[in-house]
C-alpha positions in Angstrom: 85.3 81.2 108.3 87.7 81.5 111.5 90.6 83.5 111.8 93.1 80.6 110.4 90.9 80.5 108.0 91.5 84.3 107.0 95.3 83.7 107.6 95.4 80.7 104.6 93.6 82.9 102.3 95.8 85.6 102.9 99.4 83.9 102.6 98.0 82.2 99.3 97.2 85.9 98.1 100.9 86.2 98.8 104.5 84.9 97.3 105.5 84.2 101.5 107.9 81.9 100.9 109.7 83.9 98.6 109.3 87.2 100.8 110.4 85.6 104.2 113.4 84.1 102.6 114.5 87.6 101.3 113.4 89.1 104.3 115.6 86.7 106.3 118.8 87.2 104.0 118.7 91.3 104.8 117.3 91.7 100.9 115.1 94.6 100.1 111.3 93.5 99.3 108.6 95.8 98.4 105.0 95.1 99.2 102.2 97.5 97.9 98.9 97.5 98.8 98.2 96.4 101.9 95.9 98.5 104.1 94.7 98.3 107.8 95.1 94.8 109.4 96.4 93.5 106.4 99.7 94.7 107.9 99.6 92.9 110.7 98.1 89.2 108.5 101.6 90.3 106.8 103.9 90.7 109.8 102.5 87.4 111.7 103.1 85.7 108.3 106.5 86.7 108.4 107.4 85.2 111.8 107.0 82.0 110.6 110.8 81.8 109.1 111.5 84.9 110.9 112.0 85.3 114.6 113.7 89.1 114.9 111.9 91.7 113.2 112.1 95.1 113.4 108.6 97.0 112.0 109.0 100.7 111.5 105.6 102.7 111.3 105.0 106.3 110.1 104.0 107.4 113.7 103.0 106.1 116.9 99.5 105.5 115.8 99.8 103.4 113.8 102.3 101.6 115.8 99.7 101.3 118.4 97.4 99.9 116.2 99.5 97.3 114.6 100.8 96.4 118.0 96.9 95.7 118.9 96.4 94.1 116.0 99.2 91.3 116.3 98.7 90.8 119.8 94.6 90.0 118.9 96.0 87.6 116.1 98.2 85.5 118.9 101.4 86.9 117.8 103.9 86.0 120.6 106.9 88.3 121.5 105.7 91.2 120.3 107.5 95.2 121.7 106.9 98.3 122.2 109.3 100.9 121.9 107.7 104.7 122.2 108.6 108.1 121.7 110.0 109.8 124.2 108.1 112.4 123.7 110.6 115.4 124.6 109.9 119.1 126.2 110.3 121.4 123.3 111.5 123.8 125.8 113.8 121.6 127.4 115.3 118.8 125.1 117.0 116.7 128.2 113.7 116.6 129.6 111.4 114.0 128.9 107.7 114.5 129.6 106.6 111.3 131.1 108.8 109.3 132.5 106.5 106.2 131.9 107.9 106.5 128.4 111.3 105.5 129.5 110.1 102.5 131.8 108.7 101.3 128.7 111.8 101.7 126.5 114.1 100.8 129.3 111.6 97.3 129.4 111.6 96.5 125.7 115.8 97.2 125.7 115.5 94.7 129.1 113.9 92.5 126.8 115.4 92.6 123.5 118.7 92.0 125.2 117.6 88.1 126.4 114.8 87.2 123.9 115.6 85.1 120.8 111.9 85.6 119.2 110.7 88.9 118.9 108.7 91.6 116.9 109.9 95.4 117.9 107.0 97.8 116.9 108.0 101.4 117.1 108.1 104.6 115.2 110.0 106.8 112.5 110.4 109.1 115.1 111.4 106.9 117.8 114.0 105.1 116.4 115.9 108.9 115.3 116.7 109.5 119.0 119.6 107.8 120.2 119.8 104.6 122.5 122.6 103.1 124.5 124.2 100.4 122.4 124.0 96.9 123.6 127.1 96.2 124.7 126.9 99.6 126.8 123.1 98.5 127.8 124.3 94.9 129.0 127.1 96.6 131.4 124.7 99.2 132.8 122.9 96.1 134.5 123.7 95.7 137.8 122.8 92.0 139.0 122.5 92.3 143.0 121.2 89.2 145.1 120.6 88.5 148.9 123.9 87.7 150.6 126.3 89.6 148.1 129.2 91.5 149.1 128.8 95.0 148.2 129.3 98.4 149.8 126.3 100.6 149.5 127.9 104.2 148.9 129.7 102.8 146.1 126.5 101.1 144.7 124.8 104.8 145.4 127.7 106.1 143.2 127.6 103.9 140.6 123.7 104.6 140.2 124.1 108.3 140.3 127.2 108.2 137.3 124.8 106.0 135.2 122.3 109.2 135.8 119.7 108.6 138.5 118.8 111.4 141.0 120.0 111.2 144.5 116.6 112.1 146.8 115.5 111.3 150.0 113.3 109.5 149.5 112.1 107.8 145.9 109.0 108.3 144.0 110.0 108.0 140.3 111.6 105.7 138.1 115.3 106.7 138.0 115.8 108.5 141.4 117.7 106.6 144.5 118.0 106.8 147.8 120.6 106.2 151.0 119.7 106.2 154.3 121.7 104.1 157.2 122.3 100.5 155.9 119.1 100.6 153.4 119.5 102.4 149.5 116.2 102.6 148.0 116.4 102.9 143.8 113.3 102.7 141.2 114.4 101.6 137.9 113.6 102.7 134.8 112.8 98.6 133.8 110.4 98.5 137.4 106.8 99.0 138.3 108.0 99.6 141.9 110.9 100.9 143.4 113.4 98.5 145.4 115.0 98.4 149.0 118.2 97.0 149.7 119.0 96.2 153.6 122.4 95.7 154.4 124.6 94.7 157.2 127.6 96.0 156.9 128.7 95.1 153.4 126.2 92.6 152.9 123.1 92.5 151.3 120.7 91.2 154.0 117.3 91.8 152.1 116.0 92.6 148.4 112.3 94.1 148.1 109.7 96.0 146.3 107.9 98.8 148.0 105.2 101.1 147.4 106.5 104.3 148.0 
């Protein structure tokens, strides 16, 4: 017996038809019952009728878990939004800023893709987000031979919150110096440098700080 195999047995168990249509008409359904990876046989069967769906797990845990779970059963489009994971001594301060390249990636995401599956947590989804309308202007689309002036790009950067430094070496933190602005996103694995001349943008690159 395969894994298909396992997934036929387990939508026969199953009314799926009838769930996934409810499901896809905003109705309440109640499932009881299902333990372990039988949540995440429940969840792939879903996404056949079903390409948004929003899964809401008591903690991060078991978020984690059913996120491994679906990715080891093939399920495509699947996201992760975490925790940010506040200082209890500082409440505007967040931990690890990792957690917000992460969130920042799966709002990146969620904003273009048609098919998804957002895994997340109780607690995650109680602290608030930009909307997306406000997320889709906070983009700022720059390529090589745009017009633009670099202290007003700086500005703009800083009002949407990033730290003016010297020189960069988180995500959310930018940089001017002469004709080049360094900034590392929150959405980024590496930061980027803009060379301009003049007004214009001459060069776009990642670095390694």
């Amino acid at each position: 017996m395969d894994l298909n195999d396992v997934k036929t047995i387990f939508r026969k168990a199953l009314p799926m038809e009838e769930i996934s249509s409810n499901v896809a008409r905003n109705r309440a359904v109640t499932v009881k019952h299902l333990v372990g990876s039988t949540v995440s046989l429940f969840v792939e069967a879903l996404t056949e009728d079903n390409s948004q769906l929003l899964v809401i797990t008591p903690d991060e845990e078991e978020a984690k878990l059913l996120l491994s779970d679906l990715e080891s059963l093939g399920v495509q489009g699947t996201l992760f939004f975490p925790d940010l994971r506040l200082d209890p001594d500082d409440p505007e301060r967040v931990v690890d800023t990792a957690l917000l390249v992460q969130r920042s990636e799966a709002l990146d995401r969620l904003s273009r893709a048609r098919r998804f599956i957002l895994v997340t947590s109780a607690s995650a989804v109680m602290e608030k987000v930009a909307s997306a309308d406000m997320f889709r202007d906070s983009v700022v689309d720059i390529r090589k031979g745009d017009r633009l002036e670099p202290h007003s790009l700086k500005e703009q950067l800083v009002r949407q919150g990033y730290d003016l430094v010297g020189f960069v070496d988180e995500p959310g933190e930018v940089a001017v110096r002469g004709g080049i602005l360094d900034v590392f996103s929150y959405s980024g694995q590496l930061p980027v440098r803009l060379e301009f001349f003049g007004d214009e943008v001459e060069s776009i690159r990642e670095f390694d700080p």
